[in-house]
C-alpha positions as CSV (number, residue, x, y, z in Angstrom):
1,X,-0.7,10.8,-12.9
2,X,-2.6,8.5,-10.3
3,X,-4.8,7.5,-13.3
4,X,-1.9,6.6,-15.5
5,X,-0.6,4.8,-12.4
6,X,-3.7,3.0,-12.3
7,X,-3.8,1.9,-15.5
8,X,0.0,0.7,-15.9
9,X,-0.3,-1.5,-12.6
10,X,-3.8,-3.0,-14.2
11,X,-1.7,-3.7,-17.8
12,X,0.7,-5.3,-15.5
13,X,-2.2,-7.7,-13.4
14,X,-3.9,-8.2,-16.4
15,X,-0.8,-9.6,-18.4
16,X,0.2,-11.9,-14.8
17,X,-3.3,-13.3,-15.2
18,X,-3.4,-13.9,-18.7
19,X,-0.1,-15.4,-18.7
20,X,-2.0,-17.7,-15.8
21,X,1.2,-16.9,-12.9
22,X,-0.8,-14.8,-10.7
23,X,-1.0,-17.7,-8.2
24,X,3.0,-17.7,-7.6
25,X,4.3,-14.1,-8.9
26,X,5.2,-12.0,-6.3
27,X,4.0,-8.4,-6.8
28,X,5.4,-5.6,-4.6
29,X,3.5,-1.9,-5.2
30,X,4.9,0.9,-3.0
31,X,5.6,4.6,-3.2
32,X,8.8,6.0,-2.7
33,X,8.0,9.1,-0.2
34,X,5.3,11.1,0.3
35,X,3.2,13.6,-1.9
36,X,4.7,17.3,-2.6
37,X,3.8,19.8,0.3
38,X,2.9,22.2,-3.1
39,X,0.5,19.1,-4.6
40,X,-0.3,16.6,-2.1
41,X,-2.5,16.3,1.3
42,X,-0.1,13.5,3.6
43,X,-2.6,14.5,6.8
44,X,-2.7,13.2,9.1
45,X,0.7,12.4,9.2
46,X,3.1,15.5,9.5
47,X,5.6,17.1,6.5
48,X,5.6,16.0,2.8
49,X,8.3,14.6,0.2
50,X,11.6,16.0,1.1
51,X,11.1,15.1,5.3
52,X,11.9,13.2,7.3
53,X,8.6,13.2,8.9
54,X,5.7,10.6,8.4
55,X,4.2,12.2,5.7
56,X,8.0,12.2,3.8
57,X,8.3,8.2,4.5
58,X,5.1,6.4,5.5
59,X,3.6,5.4,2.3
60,X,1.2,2.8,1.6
61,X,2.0,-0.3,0.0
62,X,0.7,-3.5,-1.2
63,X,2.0,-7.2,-1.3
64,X,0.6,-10.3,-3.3
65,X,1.6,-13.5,-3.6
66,X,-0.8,-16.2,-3.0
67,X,1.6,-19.2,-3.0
68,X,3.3,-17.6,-0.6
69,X,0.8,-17.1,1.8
70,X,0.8,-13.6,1.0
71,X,-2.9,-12.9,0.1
72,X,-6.4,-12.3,1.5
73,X,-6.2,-8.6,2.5
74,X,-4.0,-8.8,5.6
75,X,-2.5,-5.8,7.1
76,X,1.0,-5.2,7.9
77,X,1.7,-3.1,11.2
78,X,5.2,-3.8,11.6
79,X,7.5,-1.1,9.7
80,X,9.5,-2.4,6.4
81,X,11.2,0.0,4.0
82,X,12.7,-0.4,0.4
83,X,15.8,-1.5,1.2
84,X,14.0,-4.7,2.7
85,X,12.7,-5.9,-1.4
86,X,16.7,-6.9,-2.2
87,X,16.7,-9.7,0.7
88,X,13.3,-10.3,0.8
89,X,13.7,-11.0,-3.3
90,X,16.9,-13.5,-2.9
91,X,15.4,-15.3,0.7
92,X,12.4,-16.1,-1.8
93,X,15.0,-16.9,-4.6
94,X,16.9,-19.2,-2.1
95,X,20.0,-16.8,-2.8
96,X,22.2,-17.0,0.7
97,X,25.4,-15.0,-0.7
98,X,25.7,-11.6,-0.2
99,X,29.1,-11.6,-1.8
100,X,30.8,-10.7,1.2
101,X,28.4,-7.7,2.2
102,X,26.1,-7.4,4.9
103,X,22.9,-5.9,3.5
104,X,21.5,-2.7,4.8
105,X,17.7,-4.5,5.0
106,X,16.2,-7.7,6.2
107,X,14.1,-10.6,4.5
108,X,10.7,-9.5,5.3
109,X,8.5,-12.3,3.8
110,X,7.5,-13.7,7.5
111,X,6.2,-10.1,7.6
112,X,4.4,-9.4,4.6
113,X,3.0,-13.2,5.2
114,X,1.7,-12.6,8.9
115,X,3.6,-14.9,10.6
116,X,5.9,-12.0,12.1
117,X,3.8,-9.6,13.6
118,X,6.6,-7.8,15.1
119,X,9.3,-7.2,12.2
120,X,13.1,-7.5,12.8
121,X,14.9,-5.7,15.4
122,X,16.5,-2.6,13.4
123,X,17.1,1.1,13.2
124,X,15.6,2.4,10.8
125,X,16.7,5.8,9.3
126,X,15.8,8.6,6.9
127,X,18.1,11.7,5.6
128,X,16.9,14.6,3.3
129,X,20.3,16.8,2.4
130,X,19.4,17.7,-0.8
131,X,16.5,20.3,-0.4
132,X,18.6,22.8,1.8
133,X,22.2,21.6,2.5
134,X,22.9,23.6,5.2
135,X,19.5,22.8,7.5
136,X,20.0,18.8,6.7
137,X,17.2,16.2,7.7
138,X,17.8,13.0,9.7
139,X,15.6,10.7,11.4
140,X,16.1,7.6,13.6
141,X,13.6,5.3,14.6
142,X,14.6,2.8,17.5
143,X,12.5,0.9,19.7
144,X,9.2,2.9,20.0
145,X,10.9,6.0,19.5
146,X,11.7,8.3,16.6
147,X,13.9,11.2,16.9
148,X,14.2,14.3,14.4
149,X,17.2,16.0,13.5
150,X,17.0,19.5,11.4
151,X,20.0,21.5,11.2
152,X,23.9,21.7,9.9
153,X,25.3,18.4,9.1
154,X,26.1,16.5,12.0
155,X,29.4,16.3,11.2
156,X,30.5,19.9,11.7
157,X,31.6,20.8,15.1
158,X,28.9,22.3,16.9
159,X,26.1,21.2,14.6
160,X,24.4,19.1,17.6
161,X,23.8,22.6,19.4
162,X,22.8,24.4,16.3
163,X,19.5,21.7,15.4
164,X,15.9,21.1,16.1
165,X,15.9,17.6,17.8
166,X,12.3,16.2,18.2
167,X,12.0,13.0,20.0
168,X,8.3,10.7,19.7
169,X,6.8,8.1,20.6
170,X,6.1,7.3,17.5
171,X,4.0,3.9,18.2
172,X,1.5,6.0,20.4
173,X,2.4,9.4,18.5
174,X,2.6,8.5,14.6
175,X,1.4,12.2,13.7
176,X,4.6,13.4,15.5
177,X,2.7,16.1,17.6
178,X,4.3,15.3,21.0
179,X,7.5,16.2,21.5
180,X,9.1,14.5,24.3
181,X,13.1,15.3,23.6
182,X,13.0,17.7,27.0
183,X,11.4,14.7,29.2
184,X,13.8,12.0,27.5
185,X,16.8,13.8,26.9
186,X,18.5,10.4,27.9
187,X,16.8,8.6,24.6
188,X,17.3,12.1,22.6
189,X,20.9,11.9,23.5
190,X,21.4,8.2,22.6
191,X,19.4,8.4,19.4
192,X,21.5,11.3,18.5
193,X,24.7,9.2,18.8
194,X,23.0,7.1,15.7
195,X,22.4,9.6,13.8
196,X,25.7,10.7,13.8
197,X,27.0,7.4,12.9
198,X,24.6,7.5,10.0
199,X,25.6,10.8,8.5
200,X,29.1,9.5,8.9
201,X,27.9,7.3,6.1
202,X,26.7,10.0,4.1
203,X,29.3,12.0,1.8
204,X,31.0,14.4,3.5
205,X,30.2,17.6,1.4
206,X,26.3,19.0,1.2
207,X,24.5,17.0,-1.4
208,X,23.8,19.0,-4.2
209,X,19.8,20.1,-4.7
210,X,18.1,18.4,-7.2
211,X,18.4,19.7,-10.6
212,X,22.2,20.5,-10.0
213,X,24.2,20.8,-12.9
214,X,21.3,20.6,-15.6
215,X,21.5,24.0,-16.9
216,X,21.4,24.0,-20.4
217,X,19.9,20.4,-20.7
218,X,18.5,20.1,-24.1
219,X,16.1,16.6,-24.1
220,X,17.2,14.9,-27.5
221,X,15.0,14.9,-30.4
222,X,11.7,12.1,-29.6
223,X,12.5,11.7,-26.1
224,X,9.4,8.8,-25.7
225,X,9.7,4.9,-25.8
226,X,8.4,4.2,-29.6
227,X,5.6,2.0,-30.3
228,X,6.3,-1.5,-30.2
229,X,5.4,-2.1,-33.8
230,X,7.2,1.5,-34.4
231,X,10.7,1.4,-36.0
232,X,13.4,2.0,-33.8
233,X,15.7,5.5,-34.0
């Protein structure tokens, strides 16, 4: 798969550069979560797809767009996340409505750039519901600190009691093996509060697991994009 990967993201630089855009096309490369704890090392970062821990959401990723300023190998310390590409894409665009909506992420060209070394002020949060609906995952990072949630939905009366909180410092502690929730339980507390909020958000029953209502599932016959010269089905 990573060599497939490697070879679809060259087709796609290789038609950019023969197409003679490369100097103003923006090309974003990023992974959704982490690798599979049953197929994938994420060390040193703790947990694996399906976490809320580092090794669920820090991925690497990759920005280029020499126009922009965005080019020559920098590094990016500040955290973004994927709901940042939809106003990052219309700031670049010039695009100011929203239609009315505020949008969950922020324009992070500055960022990717190097002129904002810091990021924008956010929370930043993470929920996995669909692995084990009754031990739900939810993470909130605020400040320097990231606090971990596993346990009933936070919702349900009692549910508070019933979970694992772990609280980090997750500047100084980004493999998330210090956990500080008994000597902050002020920050635990107040981090908690957010959490809440943000499951509020979430739908009120347990998200089904993946797969849910597939039984049966028959692909149709030649299930594959045809050839371009092929004729279509």
């Amino acid at each position: 798969m990573v060599h497939a990967l490697d070879e679809g993201v060259g087709r796609i630089l290789q038609a950019i550069d023969d197409r003679d855009i490369a100097e103003n096309t923006l090309v974003l490369f990023f992974s959704d979560n982490g690798g599979g704890a049953d197929v994938g090392d994420n060390g040193p970062y703790r947990g694996a797809k399906s976490t809320v821990f580092e090794g669920g959401t820090r991925v690497a990723a990759a920005a280029r767009w020499p126009a922009g300023g965005i080019s020559g190998g920098g590094r990016v310390k500040a955290p973004v996340a994927y709901i940042d590409v939809l106003p990052t894409l219309m700031g670049i665009a010039g695009l100011e409505d929203h239609g009315g909506k505020e949008l969950d992420g922020r324009n992070v060209r500055e960022v990717l750039a190097g002129s904002d070394l810091d990021g924008p002020v956010r929370d930043l949060y993470s929920f996995v519901g669909q692995k084990n609906p009754a031990r739900e995952q939810v993470s909130v990072m605020s400040d320097a600190w990231k606090l971990v949630v596993i346990g009933p939905p936070l919702d349900r009366p009692g549910s508070a009691e019933a979970s694992d909180q772990l609280l980090y410092r997750i500047e100084e502690d980004p493999f998330e093996e210090r956990d500080l929730a008994a000597d902050h339980p002020d920050v635990a507390a107040r981090l908690l509060d957010k959490a809440r909020e943000f499951r509020a958000l979430q739908p009120p029953n347990p998200v089904e697991p993946f797969g849910a209502g597939g039984e049966g599932f028959e692909p149709p016959p030649n299930w594959q994009f045809p050839d371009a010269d092929a004729p279509s089905r």
